[in-house]
C-alpha positions in Angstrom: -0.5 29.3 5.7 -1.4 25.8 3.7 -4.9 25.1 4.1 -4.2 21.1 4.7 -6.0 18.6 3.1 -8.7 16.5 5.5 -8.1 12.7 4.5 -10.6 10.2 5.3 -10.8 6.7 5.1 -13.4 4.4 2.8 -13.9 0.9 3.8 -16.4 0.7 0.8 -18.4 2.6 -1.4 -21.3 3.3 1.1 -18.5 4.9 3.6 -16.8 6.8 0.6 -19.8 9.0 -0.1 -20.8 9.9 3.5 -16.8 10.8 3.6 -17.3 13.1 0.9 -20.6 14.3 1.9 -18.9 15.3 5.1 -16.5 17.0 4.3 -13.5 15.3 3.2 -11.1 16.7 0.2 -9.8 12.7 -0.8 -10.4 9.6 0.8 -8.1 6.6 0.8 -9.4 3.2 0.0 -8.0 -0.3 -1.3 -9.3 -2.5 -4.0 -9.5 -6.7 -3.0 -6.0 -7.3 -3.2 -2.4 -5.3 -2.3 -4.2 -3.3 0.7 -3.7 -3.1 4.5 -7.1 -3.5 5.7 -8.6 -7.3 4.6 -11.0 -6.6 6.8 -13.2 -3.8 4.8 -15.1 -4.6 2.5 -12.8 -2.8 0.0 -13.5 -2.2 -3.6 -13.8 -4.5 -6.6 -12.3 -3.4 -9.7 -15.5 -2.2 -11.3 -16.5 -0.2 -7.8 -12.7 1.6 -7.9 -13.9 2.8 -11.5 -17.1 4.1 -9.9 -16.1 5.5 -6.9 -13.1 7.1 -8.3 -15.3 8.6 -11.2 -17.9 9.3 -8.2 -15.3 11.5 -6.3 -13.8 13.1 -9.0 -16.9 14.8 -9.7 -16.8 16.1 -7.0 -13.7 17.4 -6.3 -12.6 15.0 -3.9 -9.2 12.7 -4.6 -9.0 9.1 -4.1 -5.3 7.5 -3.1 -5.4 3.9 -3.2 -3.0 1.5 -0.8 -1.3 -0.9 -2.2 1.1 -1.4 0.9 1.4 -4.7 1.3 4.8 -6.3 1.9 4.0 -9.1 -0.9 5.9 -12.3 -2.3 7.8 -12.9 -5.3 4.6 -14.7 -6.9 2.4 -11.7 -6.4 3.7 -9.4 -8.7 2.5 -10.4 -12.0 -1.2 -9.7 -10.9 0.6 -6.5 -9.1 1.6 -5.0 -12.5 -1.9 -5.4 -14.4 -3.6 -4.3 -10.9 -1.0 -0.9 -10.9 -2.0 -0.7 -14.8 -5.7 -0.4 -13.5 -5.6 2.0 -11.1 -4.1 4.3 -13.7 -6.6 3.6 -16.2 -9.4 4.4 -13.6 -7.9 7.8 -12.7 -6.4 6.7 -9.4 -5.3 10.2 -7.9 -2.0 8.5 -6.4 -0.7 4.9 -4.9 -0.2 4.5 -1.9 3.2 2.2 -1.3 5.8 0.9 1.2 7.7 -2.0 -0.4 10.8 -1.2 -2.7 10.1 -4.1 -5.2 6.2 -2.6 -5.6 7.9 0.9 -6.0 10.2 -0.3 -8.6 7.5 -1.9 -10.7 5.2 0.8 -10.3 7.9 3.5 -12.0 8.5 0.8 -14.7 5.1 0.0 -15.4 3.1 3.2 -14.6 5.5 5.7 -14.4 3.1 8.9 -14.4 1.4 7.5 -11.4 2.0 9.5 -8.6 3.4 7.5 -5.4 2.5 8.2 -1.9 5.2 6.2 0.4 3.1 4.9 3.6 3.6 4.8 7.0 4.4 1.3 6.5 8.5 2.6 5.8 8.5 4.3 9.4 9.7 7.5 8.0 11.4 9.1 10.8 14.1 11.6 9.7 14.6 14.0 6.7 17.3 12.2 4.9 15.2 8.5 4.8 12.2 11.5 3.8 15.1 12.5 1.3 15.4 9.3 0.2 12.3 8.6 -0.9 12.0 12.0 -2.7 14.9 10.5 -4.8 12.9 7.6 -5.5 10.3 10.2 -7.1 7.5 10.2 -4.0 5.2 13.2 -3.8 4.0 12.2 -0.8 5.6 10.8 2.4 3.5 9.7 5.4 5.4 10.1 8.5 6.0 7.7 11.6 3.2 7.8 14.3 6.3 8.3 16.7 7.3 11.7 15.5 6.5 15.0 17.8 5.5 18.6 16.0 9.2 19.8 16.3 10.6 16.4 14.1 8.3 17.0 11.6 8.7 20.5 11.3 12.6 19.0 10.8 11.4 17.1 8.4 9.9 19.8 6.5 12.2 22.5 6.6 14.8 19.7 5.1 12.9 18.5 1.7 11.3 20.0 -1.3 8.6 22.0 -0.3 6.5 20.8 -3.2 6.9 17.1 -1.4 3.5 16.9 0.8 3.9 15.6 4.7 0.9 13.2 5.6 0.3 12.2 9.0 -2.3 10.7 11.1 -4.3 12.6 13.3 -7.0 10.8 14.4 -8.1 7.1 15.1 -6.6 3.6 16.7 -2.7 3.8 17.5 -0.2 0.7 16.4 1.6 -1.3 19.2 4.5 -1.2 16.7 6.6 1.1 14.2 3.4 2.3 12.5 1.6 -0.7 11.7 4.4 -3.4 10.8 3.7 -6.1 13.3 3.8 -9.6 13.8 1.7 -9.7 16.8 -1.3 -11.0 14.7 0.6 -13.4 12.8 1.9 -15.3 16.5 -2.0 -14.9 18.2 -4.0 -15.4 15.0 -1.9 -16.7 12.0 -3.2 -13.9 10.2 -0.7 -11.7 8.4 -0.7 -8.1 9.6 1.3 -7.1 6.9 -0.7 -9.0 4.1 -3.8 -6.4 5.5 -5.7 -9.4 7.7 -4.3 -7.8 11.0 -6.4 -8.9 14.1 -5.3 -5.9 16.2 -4.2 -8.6 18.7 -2.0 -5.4 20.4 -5.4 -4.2 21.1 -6.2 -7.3 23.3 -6.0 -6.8 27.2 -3.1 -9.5 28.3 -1.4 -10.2 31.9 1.7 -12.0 32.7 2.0 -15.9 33.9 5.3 -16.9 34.9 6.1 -20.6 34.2 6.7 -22.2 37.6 3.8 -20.2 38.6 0.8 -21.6 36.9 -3.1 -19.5 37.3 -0.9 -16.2 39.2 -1.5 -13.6 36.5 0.3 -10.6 36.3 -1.1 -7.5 34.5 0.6 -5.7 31.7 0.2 -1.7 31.9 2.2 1.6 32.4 3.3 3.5 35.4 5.1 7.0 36.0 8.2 4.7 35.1 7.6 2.6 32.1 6.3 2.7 28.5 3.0 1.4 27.0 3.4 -2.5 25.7 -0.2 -3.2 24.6 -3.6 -2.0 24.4 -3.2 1.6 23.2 -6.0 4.7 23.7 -7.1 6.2 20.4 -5.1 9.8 19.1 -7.6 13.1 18.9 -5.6 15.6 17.3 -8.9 18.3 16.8 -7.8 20.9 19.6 -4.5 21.2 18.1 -5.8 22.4 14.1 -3.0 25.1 14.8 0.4 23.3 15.5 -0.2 20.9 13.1 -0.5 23.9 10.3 2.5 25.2 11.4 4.5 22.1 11.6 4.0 22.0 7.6 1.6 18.9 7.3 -0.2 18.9 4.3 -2.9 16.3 4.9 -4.6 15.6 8.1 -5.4 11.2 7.9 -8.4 10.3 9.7 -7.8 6.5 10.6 -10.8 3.7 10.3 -11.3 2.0 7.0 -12.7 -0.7 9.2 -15.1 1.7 10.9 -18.9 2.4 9.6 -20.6 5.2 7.9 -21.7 6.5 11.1 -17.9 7.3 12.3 -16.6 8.2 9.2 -19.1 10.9 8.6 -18.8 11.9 12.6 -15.1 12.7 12.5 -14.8 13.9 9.0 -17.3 16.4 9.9 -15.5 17.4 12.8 -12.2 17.6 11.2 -13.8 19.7 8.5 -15.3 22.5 10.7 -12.2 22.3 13.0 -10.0 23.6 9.9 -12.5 25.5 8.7 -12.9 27.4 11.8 -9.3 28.1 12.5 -8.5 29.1 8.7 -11.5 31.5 9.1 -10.0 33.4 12.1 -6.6 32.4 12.8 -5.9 34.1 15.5 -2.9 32.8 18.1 -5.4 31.9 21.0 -8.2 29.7 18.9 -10.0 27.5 20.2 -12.1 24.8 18.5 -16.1 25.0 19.2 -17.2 23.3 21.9 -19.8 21.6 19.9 -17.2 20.3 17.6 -15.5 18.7 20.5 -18.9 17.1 21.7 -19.4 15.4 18.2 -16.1 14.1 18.8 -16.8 12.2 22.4 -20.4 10.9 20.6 -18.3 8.5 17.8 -17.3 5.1 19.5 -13.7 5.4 20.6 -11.4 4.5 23.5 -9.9 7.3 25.4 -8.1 10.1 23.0 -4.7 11.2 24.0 -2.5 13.2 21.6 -0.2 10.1 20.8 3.2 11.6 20.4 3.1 14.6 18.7 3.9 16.6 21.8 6.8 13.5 23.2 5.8 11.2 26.0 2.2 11.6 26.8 2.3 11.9 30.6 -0.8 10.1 30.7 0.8 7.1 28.5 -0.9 5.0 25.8 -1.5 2.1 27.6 -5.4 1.9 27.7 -6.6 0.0 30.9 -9.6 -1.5 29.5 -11.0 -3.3 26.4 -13.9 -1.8 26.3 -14.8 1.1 23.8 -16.3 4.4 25.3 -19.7 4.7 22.9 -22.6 6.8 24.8 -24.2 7.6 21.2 -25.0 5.0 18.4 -26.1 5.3 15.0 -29.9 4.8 14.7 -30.8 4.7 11.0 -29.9 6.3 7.7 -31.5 8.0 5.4 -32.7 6.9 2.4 -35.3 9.7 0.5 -37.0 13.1 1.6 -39.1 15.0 -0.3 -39.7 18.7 -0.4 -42.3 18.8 2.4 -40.1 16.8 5.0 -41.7 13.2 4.9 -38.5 11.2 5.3 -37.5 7.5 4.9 -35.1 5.8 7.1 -33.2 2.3 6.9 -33.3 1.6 11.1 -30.0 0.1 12.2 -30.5 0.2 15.6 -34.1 0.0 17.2 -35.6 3.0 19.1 -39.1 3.9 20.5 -41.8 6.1 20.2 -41.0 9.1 23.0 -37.4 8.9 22.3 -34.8 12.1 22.0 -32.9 11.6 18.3 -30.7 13.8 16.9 -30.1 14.1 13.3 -26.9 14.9 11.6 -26.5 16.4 8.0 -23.9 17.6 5.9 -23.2 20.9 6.6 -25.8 21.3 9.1 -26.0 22.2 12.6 -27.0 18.8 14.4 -31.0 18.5 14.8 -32.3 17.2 18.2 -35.8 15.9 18.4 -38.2 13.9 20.0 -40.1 11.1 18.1 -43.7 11.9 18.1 -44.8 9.6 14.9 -43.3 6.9 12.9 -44.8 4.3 10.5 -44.1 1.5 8.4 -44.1 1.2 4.7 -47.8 0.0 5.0 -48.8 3.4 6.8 -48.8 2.0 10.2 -48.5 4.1 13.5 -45.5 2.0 15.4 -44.3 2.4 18.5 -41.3 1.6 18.1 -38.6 0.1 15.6 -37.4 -3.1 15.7 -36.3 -4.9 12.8 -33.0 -4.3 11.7 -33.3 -2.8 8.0 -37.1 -1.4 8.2 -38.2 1.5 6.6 -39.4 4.0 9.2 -41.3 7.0 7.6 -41.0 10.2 9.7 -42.1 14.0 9.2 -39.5 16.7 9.7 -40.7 20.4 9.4 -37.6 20.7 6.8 -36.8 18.6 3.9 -33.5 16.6 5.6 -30.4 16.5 3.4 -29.1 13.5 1.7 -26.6 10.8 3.8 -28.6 12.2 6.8 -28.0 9.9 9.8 -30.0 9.7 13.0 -28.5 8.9 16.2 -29.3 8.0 19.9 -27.9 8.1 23.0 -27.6 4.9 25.2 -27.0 4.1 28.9 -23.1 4.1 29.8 -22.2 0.5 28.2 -19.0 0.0 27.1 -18.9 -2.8 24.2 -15.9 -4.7 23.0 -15.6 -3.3 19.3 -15.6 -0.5 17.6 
Protein backbone atom coordinates (compact mmCIF):
# COMPACT_ATOMS: atom_id res chain seq x y z
CA UNK A 1 0.00 0.00 0.00
CA UNK A 2 1.57 3.66 -1.07
CA UNK A 3 1.19 5.92 1.69
CA UNK A 4 0.09 9.06 -0.76
CA UNK A 5 1.40 12.25 -0.48
CA UNK A 6 -1.18 15.10 1.16
CA UNK A 7 -0.68 18.26 -1.22
CA UNK A 8 -1.70 21.55 -0.14
CA UNK A 9 -1.93 24.76 -1.65
CA UNK A 10 0.14 28.16 -0.67
CA UNK A 11 -1.25 31.36 -1.73
CA UNK A 12 1.72 33.07 0.04
CA UNK A 13 4.34 32.53 2.46
CA UNK A 14 2.01 33.08 5.61
CA UNK A 15 -0.37 30.14 4.14
CA UNK A 16 2.81 27.90 3.26
CA UNK A 17 3.94 27.53 6.83
CA UNK A 18 0.56 26.86 8.49
CA UNK A 19 0.40 24.15 5.35
CA UNK A 20 3.41 22.65 6.67
CA UNK A 21 2.68 23.05 10.17
CA UNK A 22 -0.41 21.03 9.53
CA UNK A 23 0.44 18.48 8.08
CA UNK A 24 1.17 18.67 4.62
CA UNK A 25 4.20 16.61 2.76
CA UNK A 26 4.68 19.55 -0.30
CA UNK A 27 2.71 22.43 -1.06
CA UNK A 28 2.15 23.98 -4.48
CA UNK A 29 2.53 27.66 -4.99
CA UNK A 30 3.35 30.09 -8.01
CA UNK A 31 5.74 32.94 -8.14
CA UNK A 32 4.25 36.56 -9.84
CA UNK A 33 4.22 35.41 -13.25
CA UNK A 34 3.43 31.89 -15.36
CA UNK A 35 0.76 30.76 -12.58
CA UNK A 36 -3.04 29.97 -12.50
CA UNK A 37 -4.10 31.83 -9.60
CA UNK A 38 -3.44 36.00 -10.14
CA UNK A 39 -5.44 36.30 -7.52
CA UNK A 40 -2.97 35.06 -4.46
CA UNK A 41 -0.67 36.92 -3.39
CA UNK A 42 1.90 34.46 -4.81
CA UNK A 43 5.59 34.59 -4.36
CA UNK A 44 8.26 37.06 -5.43
CA UNK A 45 11.47 35.64 -6.53
CA UNK A 46 13.36 36.28 -3.39
CA UNK A 47 10.17 34.73 -1.23
CA UNK A 48 10.32 31.29 -3.69
CA UNK A 49 14.08 31.20 -2.40
CA UNK A 50 12.90 31.42 1.10
CA UNK A 51 10.05 29.44 1.22
CA UNK A 52 11.45 26.74 -0.80
CA UNK A 53 14.65 26.75 1.52
CA UNK A 54 11.89 27.10 4.49
CA UNK A 55 10.22 23.74 3.37
CA UNK A 56 13.00 21.89 2.52
CA UNK A 57 14.09 21.99 5.93
CA UNK A 58 11.56 20.48 6.78
CA UNK A 59 10.93 17.85 4.70
CA UNK A 60 8.12 19.19 2.92
CA UNK A 61 8.41 19.59 -1.24
CA UNK A 62 7.36 22.63 -3.02
CA UNK A 63 6.00 22.14 -6.93
CA UNK A 64 5.66 25.36 -8.52
CA UNK A 65 2.85 26.09 -11.49
CA UNK A 66 3.86 27.60 -14.26
CA UNK A 67 0.58 26.53 -16.29
CA UNK A 68 -0.30 29.23 -18.10
CA UNK A 69 -1.26 28.90 -21.74
CA UNK A 70 1.21 32.02 -22.64
CA UNK A 71 2.10 34.07 -25.93
CA UNK A 72 4.89 33.95 -28.18
CA UNK A 73 6.38 37.18 -26.41
CA UNK A 74 6.41 35.62 -23.06
CA UNK A 75 8.88 33.18 -23.34
CA UNK A 76 12.13 34.90 -23.08
CA UNK A 77 11.22 36.04 -19.39
CA UNK A 78 9.83 32.13 -19.28
CA UNK A 79 13.35 30.69 -19.85
CA UNK A 80 15.33 32.88 -17.12
CA UNK A 81 12.10 32.44 -14.72
CA UNK A 82 12.38 28.21 -15.49
CA UNK A 83 16.35 28.89 -14.84
CA UNK A 84 15.33 30.28 -11.32
CA UNK A 85 13.26 27.92 -10.06
CA UNK A 86 16.01 25.39 -10.59
CA UNK A 87 18.52 27.48 -9.00
CA UNK A 88 16.17 27.82 -5.88
CA UNK A 89 15.69 24.10 -5.55
CA UNK A 90 12.18 23.93 -7.01
CA UNK A 91 11.12 20.21 -6.19
CA UNK A 92 9.29 20.01 -9.73
CA UNK A 93 7.27 22.38 -12.38
CA UNK A 94 4.14 22.32 -12.66
CA UNK A 95 3.15 22.61 -16.72
CA UNK A 96 0.36 22.22 -19.27
CA UNK A 97 1.44 24.07 -22.47
CA UNK A 98 3.69 22.08 -25.14
CA UNK A 99 5.85 25.20 -26.07
CA UNK A 100 6.64 25.74 -22.02
CA UNK A 101 7.38 21.96 -21.92
CA UNK A 102 9.69 22.11 -24.74
CA UNK A 103 11.67 25.02 -23.32
CA UNK A 104 11.80 23.72 -20.06
CA UNK A 105 13.64 20.23 -21.33
CA UNK A 106 15.92 22.59 -23.37
CA UNK A 107 16.69 24.96 -20.89
CA UNK A 108 16.45 23.07 -17.52
CA UNK A 109 16.44 19.65 -18.38
CA UNK A 110 17.03 18.00 -14.86
CA UNK A 111 13.92 19.82 -13.70
CA UNK A 112 11.39 17.51 -12.95
CA UNK A 113 7.93 18.25 -14.78
CA UNK A 114 4.59 17.71 -13.35
CA UNK A 115 1.86 18.02 -16.35
CA UNK A 116 -1.30 19.80 -14.80
CA UNK A 117 -4.71 19.32 -14.97
CA UNK A 118 -4.75 22.09 -17.39
CA UNK A 119 -4.07 19.07 -20.47
CA UNK A 120 -7.39 17.19 -19.24
CA UNK A 121 -5.64 13.98 -18.91
CA UNK A 122 -8.31 11.52 -19.44
CA UNK A 123 -7.04 8.15 -20.72
CA UNK A 124 -3.79 6.05 -20.29
CA UNK A 125 -2.35 6.50 -23.73
CA UNK A 126 -2.59 10.80 -23.61
CA UNK A 127 -1.07 9.72 -19.68
CA UNK A 128 1.37 7.68 -21.99
CA UNK A 129 2.04 10.41 -23.92
CA UNK A 130 3.15 12.62 -21.62
CA UNK A 131 5.36 10.00 -19.99
CA UNK A 132 7.15 10.09 -23.45
CA UNK A 133 7.55 13.64 -23.05
CA UNK A 134 9.56 12.76 -19.77
CA UNK A 135 6.64 13.78 -16.99
CA UNK A 136 7.02 12.30 -13.52
CA UNK A 137 3.97 13.41 -12.66
CA UNK A 138 0.46 13.63 -14.38
CA UNK A 139 -2.55 15.28 -12.72
CA UNK A 140 -5.60 13.73 -13.87
CA UNK A 141 -9.08 15.20 -15.23
CA UNK A 142 -11.54 16.21 -12.44
CA UNK A 143 -14.01 14.07 -14.64
CA UNK A 144 -12.39 10.74 -14.03
CA UNK A 145 -14.20 8.04 -11.62
CA UNK A 146 -11.93 5.57 -9.21
CA UNK A 147 -12.23 2.65 -11.90
CA UNK A 148 -10.61 5.13 -14.94
CA UNK A 149 -7.94 5.99 -12.85
CA UNK A 150 -7.19 2.81 -11.62
CA UNK A 151 -7.05 2.28 -15.86
CA UNK A 152 -4.91 4.70 -15.87
CA UNK A 153 -2.54 3.30 -13.53
CA UNK A 154 -2.42 -0.16 -14.28
CA UNK A 155 -1.48 1.16 -18.04
CA UNK A 156 1.88 3.40 -17.30
CA UNK A 157 5.12 3.15 -15.44
CA UNK A 158 4.54 2.66 -12.08
CA UNK A 159 7.34 4.95 -11.14
CA UNK A 160 5.03 7.81 -13.00
CA UNK A 161 3.04 9.38 -9.84
CA UNK A 162 -1.01 9.98 -10.35
CA UNK A 163 -2.09 13.41 -8.75
CA UNK A 164 -5.62 14.22 -8.37
CA UNK A 165 -7.78 16.59 -6.63
CA UNK A 166 -9.63 15.65 -3.70
CA UNK A 167 -10.82 18.43 -2.09
CA UNK A 168 -11.90 22.16 -2.78
CA UNK A 169 -14.00 24.31 -5.53
CA UNK A 170 -14.95 22.18 -8.80
CA UNK A 171 -14.45 23.85 -12.54
CA UNK A 172 -17.56 24.52 -14.75
CA UNK A 173 -15.26 23.29 -17.51
CA UNK A 174 -12.49 20.43 -18.54
CA UNK A 175 -10.53 21.09 -15.36
CA UNK A 176 -10.02 24.67 -15.33
CA UNK A 177 -9.66 25.74 -19.08
CA UNK A 178 -12.46 28.24 -19.51
CA UNK A 179 -13.40 31.17 -21.18
CA UNK A 180 -16.32 32.06 -19.02
CA UNK A 181 -14.28 34.74 -17.23
CA UNK A 182 -12.79 36.17 -20.21
CA UNK A 183 -16.71 36.82 -21.83
CA UNK A 184 -18.21 38.17 -18.07
CA UNK A 185 -14.98 39.83 -16.86
CA UNK A 186 -12.26 40.24 -19.66
CA UNK A 187 -10.08 38.58 -17.37
CA UNK A 188 -8.11 35.65 -18.73
CA UNK A 189 -8.86 32.43 -16.91
CA UNK A 190 -6.12 30.83 -18.45
CA UNK A 191 -3.56 33.69 -17.94
CA UNK A 192 -4.42 32.84 -13.85
CA UNK A 193 -6.87 36.14 -13.40
CA UNK A 194 -10.03 33.76 -13.48
CA UNK A 195 -13.11 35.43 -11.84
CA UNK A 196 -14.90 32.12 -11.17
CA UNK A 197 -17.79 33.64 -13.18
CA UNK A 198 -19.14 29.67 -13.45
CA UNK A 199 -19.46 30.17 -9.82
CA UNK A 200 -22.08 32.99 -10.32
CA UNK A 201 -25.85 32.18 -9.80
CA UNK A 202 -27.39 33.03 -13.51
CA UNK A 203 -31.21 32.49 -14.96
CA UNK A 204 -32.35 32.48 -18.48
CA UNK A 205 -34.12 35.66 -20.46
CA UNK A 206 -35.38 34.83 -23.71
CA UNK A 207 -35.21 37.73 -26.19
CA UNK A 208 -38.75 38.61 -27.07
CA UNK A 209 -39.41 38.07 -23.47
CA UNK A 210 -37.72 40.91 -21.67
CA UNK A 211 -37.64 40.85 -17.28
CA UNK A 212 -39.19 36.78 -17.43
CA UNK A 213 -36.13 35.12 -15.99
CA UNK A 214 -35.70 31.57 -16.17
CA UNK A 215 -33.39 29.73 -13.70
CA UNK A 216 -30.42 27.59 -14.62
CA UNK A 217 -30.08 24.29 -12.36
CA UNK A 218 -30.22 20.38 -12.59
CA UNK A 219 -33.07 17.92 -12.27
CA UNK A 220 -33.22 13.99 -12.23
CA UNK A 221 -32.77 14.61 -16.13
CA UNK A 222 -30.08 16.98 -16.84
CA UNK A 223 -26.47 17.91 -16.05
CA UNK A 224 -25.00 20.72 -13.94
CA UNK A 225 -24.21 24.09 -16.21
CA UNK A 226 -23.10 26.45 -13.50
CA UNK A 227 -22.60 27.03 -10.02
CA UNK A 228 -20.93 23.82 -8.77
CA UNK A 229 -20.88 22.40 -4.83
CA UNK A 230 -17.34 21.93 -3.53
CA UNK A 231 -15.68 17.97 -3.74
CA UNK A 232 -14.94 16.32 0.02
CA UNK A 233 -13.05 13.34 -0.78
CA UNK A 234 -12.06 12.57 3.37
CA UNK A 235 -14.52 9.49 3.90
CA UNK A 236 -13.23 7.80 0.95
CA UNK A 237 -9.02 7.80 2.26
CA UNK A 238 -9.45 3.99 1.15
CA UNK A 239 -10.61 3.94 -2.62
CA UNK A 240 -8.47 6.52 -3.50
CA UNK A 241 -5.26 4.28 -2.10
CA UNK A 242 -6.35 1.67 -3.99
CA UNK A 243 -7.05 3.39 -7.17
CA UNK A 244 -3.08 4.05 -7.14
CA UNK A 245 -3.06 7.94 -6.53
CA UNK A 246 -0.03 9.06 -5.30
CA UNK A 247 -0.86 12.60 -4.11
CA UNK A 248 -4.04 13.73 -2.59
CA UNK A 249 -4.39 17.95 -3.93
CA UNK A 250 -6.17 20.03 -1.54
CA UNK A 251 -7.60 22.93 -3.74
CA UNK A 252 -7.52 26.83 -2.48
CA UNK A 253 -4.46 28.92 -3.19
CA UNK A 254 -6.96 31.74 -2.99
CA UNK A 255 -8.20 30.58 0.40
CA UNK A 256 -6.60 31.86 3.93
CA UNK A 257 -4.47 30.47 6.55
CA UNK A 258 -7.39 29.52 8.54
CA UNK A 259 -8.71 26.91 5.62
CA UNK A 260 -5.56 25.75 4.61
CA UNK A 261 -4.44 24.66 8.04
CA UNK A 262 -8.28 23.27 8.61
CA UNK A 263 -8.23 20.83 5.71
CA UNK A 264 -4.71 20.00 5.68
CA UNK A 265 -5.05 18.86 9.13
CA UNK A 266 -7.90 16.85 8.29
CA UNK A 267 -6.49 15.27 5.36
CA UNK A 268 -3.40 14.48 7.47
CA UNK A 269 -5.17 12.54 10.30
CA UNK A 270 -7.59 11.00 7.77
CA UNK A 271 -4.53 9.15 6.11
CA UNK A 272 -2.96 8.75 9.01
CA UNK A 273 -5.76 6.96 10.63
CA UNK A 274 -6.45 4.59 7.84
CA UNK A 275 -2.65 3.70 7.24
CA UNK A 276 -2.61 3.04 11.05
CA UNK A 277 -5.41 0.32 10.90
CA UNK A 278 -6.32 -0.46 7.49
CA UNK A 279 -8.79 -2.55 8.03
CA UNK A 280 -11.75 -3.07 4.94
CA UNK A 281 -14.60 -1.40 7.13
CA UNK A 282 -12.68 2.10 8.24
CA UNK A 283 -14.19 4.73 8.95
CA UNK A 284 -12.78 8.28 9.34
CA UNK A 285 -13.20 9.97 13.04
CA UNK A 286 -16.08 11.72 13.52
CA UNK A 287 -14.21 14.58 14.84
CA UNK A 288 -12.17 14.70 11.66
CA UNK A 289 -15.38 15.06 9.71
CA UNK A 290 -16.62 17.93 12.08
CA UNK A 291 -13.36 19.94 11.34
CA UNK A 292 -14.27 19.47 7.92
CA UNK A 293 -18.07 21.09 8.03
CA UNK A 294 -16.31 24.15 10.43
CA UNK A 295 -13.97 25.55 7.18
CA UNK A 296 -16.12 27.85 4.86
CA UNK A 297 -17.33 25.81 1.95
CA UNK A 298 -20.46 25.24 -0.19
CA UNK A 299 -22.05 21.79 0.00
CA UNK A 300 -19.37 18.74 -0.51
CA UNK A 301 -20.33 16.07 -2.86
CA UNK A 302 -17.82 13.49 -4.12
CA UNK A 303 -17.56 15.18 -7.73
CA UNK A 304 -17.10 12.32 -10.07
CA UNK A 305 -15.05 9.90 -8.71
CA UNK A 306 -17.89 7.47 -8.15
CA UNK A 307 -19.78 8.66 -11.97
CA UNK A 308 -22.78 10.95 -11.89
CA UNK A 309 -23.39 12.16 -8.48
CA UNK A 310 -27.09 11.52 -8.07
CA UNK A 311 -27.32 14.59 -6.12
CA UNK A 312 -25.59 16.66 -9.23
CA UNK A 313 -23.16 19.48 -8.96
CA UNK A 314 -25.29 22.21 -9.61
CA UNK A 315 -25.25 24.20 -6.27
CA UNK A 316 -28.62 26.14 -5.76
CA UNK A 317 -27.27 29.03 -3.92
CA UNK A 318 -24.40 31.49 -3.92
CA UNK A 319 -23.97 31.62 -0.68
CA UNK A 320 -20.99 29.76 1.19
CA UNK A 321 -22.04 27.48 4.27
CA UNK A 322 -19.42 29.07 7.09
CA UNK A 323 -20.87 28.42 10.80
CA UNK A 324 -17.10 28.82 12.27
CA UNK A 325 -14.69 31.70 11.42
CA UNK A 326 -11.25 32.30 12.16
CA UNK A 327 -10.82 34.59 15.30
CA UNK A 328 -7.14 35.45 15.65
CA UNK A 329 -3.64 33.93 15.18
CA UNK A 330 -1.06 33.43 17.13
CA UNK A 331 1.78 35.27 17.44
CA UNK A 332 4.13 34.19 20.85
CA UNK A 333 3.59 31.96 24.05
CA UNK A 334 5.87 31.46 26.59
CA UNK A 335 6.43 28.52 28.78
CA UNK A 336 3.78 29.43 31.42
CA UNK A 337 0.90 29.82 28.79
CA UNK A 338 0.54 33.82 28.55
CA UNK A 339 -0.25 33.96 24.87
CA UNK A 340 -0.35 36.82 22.17
CA UNK A 341 -2.87 36.90 19.54
CA UNK A 342 -3.28 39.10 16.19
CA UNK A 343 -7.49 39.39 16.40
CA UNK A 344 -8.93 38.97 12.89
CA UNK A 345 -12.29 38.80 13.69
CA UNK A 346 -13.74 40.52 16.94
CA UNK A 347 -15.15 38.50 19.90
CA UNK A 348 -16.20 39.17 23.52
CA UNK A 349 -15.56 38.57 26.85
CA UNK A 350 -17.97 35.29 27.87
CA UNK A 351 -17.45 33.85 24.56
CA UNK A 352 -16.85 29.84 23.70
CA UNK A 353 -13.33 29.74 21.46
CA UNK A 354 -11.74 26.87 20.36
CA UNK A 355 -8.16 26.72 19.62
CA UNK A 356 -6.54 24.65 17.02
CA UNK A 357 -2.83 23.43 17.01
CA UNK A 358 -0.70 21.34 15.03
CA UNK A 359 -0.93 18.11 16.00
CA UNK A 360 -3.22 18.76 18.74
CA UNK A 361 -6.65 17.73 19.72
CA UNK A 362 -8.81 21.04 19.24
CA UNK A 363 -9.02 23.15 22.68
CA UNK A 364 -12.52 24.57 23.57
CA UNK A 365 -12.73 27.38 26.04
CA UNK A 366 -14.46 30.08 27.36
CA UNK A 367 -12.89 33.63 27.45
CA UNK A 368 -12.63 34.62 31.10
CA UNK A 369 -9.65 37.42 30.58
CA UNK A 370 -8.16 39.29 27.80
CA UNK A 371 -6.05 42.53 27.70
CA UNK A 372 -4.34 44.81 25.58
CA UNK A 373 -0.76 45.41 24.98
CA UNK A 374 -1.02 48.25 27.75
CA UNK A 375 -2.33 45.57 30.32
CA UNK A 376 -5.88 46.44 30.11
CA UNK A 377 -8.79 44.15 31.15
CA UNK A 378 -11.13 44.37 27.70
CA UNK A 379 -14.26 43.14 27.16
CA UNK A 380 -14.04 42.49 24.18
CA UNK A 381 -11.89 42.74 20.85
CA UNK A 382 -12.52 44.92 18.23
CA UNK A 383 -9.88 46.31 16.16
CA UNK A 384 -8.87 44.30 13.45
CA UNK A 385 -5.00 43.51 14.01
CA UNK A 386 -4.87 44.04 17.98
CA UNK A 387 -2.88 42.21 20.18
CA UNK A 388 -5.02 40.29 22.67
CA UNK A 389 -2.96 38.78 25.59
CA UNK A 390 -4.64 35.64 26.99
CA UNK A 391 -3.56 32.93 29.71
CA UNK A 392 -3.85 29.21 28.75
CA UNK A 393 -2.95 26.57 31.52
CA UNK A 394 -0.54 25.12 28.61
CA UNK A 395 2.07 26.85 26.68
CA UNK A 396 -0.02 26.79 22.97
CA UNK A 397 1.99 25.69 19.94
CA UNK A 398 3.19 27.88 17.27
CA UNK A 399 0.68 28.79 14.07
CA UNK A 400 -2.10 28.23 16.72
CA UNK A 401 -5.38 29.74 15.49
CA UNK A 402 -8.48 30.50 17.48
CA UNK A 403 -11.86 30.17 16.11
CA UNK A 404 -15.59 31.01 16.76
CA UNK A 405 -18.68 29.98 15.88
CA UNK A 406 -21.27 32.45 14.40
CA UNK A 407 -25.15 32.49 13.85
CA UNK A 408 -26.19 30.55 10.54
CA UNK A 409 -25.14 33.37 7.96
CA UNK A 410 -24.25 32.44 4.73
CA UNK A 411 -21.71 35.06 3.05
CA UNK A 412 -20.90 35.42 -0.60
CA UNK A 413 -17.09 34.45 -0.57
CA UNK A 414 -15.06 32.10 0.54
Amino acid sequence: MNKPEILSPAGDMERLKYAIAYGADAVYLAGKHFGMRAASDNFTDDELREGIAYAHARGVKVYVTVNISPRSNEFPELETYLQKLYEYGADAAIVSDLGVIRVAKRVVPQLPLHISTQTSILNYEAAQFWVEMGAERIVLARELTLEEIKTIRDHIPPEVEIECFVHGAMCISYSGRCLISNYTTGRDANHGACAQSCRWKYALMEEKRPGQYFPVDEDERGTYLYNSKDMCMIDHIPELIAAGITSFKIEGRAKTAYYTAGITAAYRRAVDAYLANPTPDFKVPEDIREEIGKISHREYFTGFYFGRDPKGQYYPDVMYIRDWEIAALFESCDADGNAVFVLKNRFFSGDTLELMQPGKPVYSFRVEEMRNDDGEILDAARSAMMRIHMKFPFQVSDFAILRKEKAANPVKNG
